[in-house]
Structures are given as C-alpha cells and as structure tokens.
C-alpha angles and dihedrals in degrees: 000000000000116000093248093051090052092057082052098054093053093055099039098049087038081091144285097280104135090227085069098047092052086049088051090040085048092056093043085054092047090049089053097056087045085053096050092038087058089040089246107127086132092069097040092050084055090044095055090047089054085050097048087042087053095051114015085146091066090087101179093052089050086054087054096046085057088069092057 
C-alpha cells in the first residue's frame, strides 16, 4: 500500500466518527492536487480505486470520495 493510502487507512478505520472521515477526505483532496499538479491523475485515480476497493463498507467516506 502507498504511503498516502496508509495515512488513510489509519483515519478511516480509526472509526466511523464523521470528523475522521473529513480529515481523511481532507488528505485525499490534498493527494489529488499533488497528483494533477505532477500531471499524475492516472496514479491518483488507481490509488482511490484501491481505497474504495479497501473499504467499500465505510459508506459515509464512499459518499465523500464521489465528490473527488
């Protein structure tokens, strides 16, 4: 797993409190930019599959990745 996608994993199975999932949403944001910025959308859009493949039972945190 990509180190982005590690931070996200703590946060995310931290709980299901919303506050984590808007600091995980946050740092996904923050990865995308870095992505397009590097002209790597490519690679981000792999890395959020991975993500929505991981924890695909985390509901609320699916609703926020739509919005990416």
């Amino acid at each position: 797993m990509r180190s982005p996608t590690r931070l996200l994993l703590h946060l995310v199975e931290g709980g299901s409190r919303g506050s984590q999932h808007g600091e995980a949403f946050a740092i996904a944001k923050k990865v995308r930019a870095l992505r397009v910025a590097h002209k790597q959308l490519g690679m981000f859009g792999d890395e959020l599959a991975e993500i929505r493949l991981e924890w695909k039972r985390k509901r609320n945190f699916m609703k926020l990745l739509d919005a990416l």
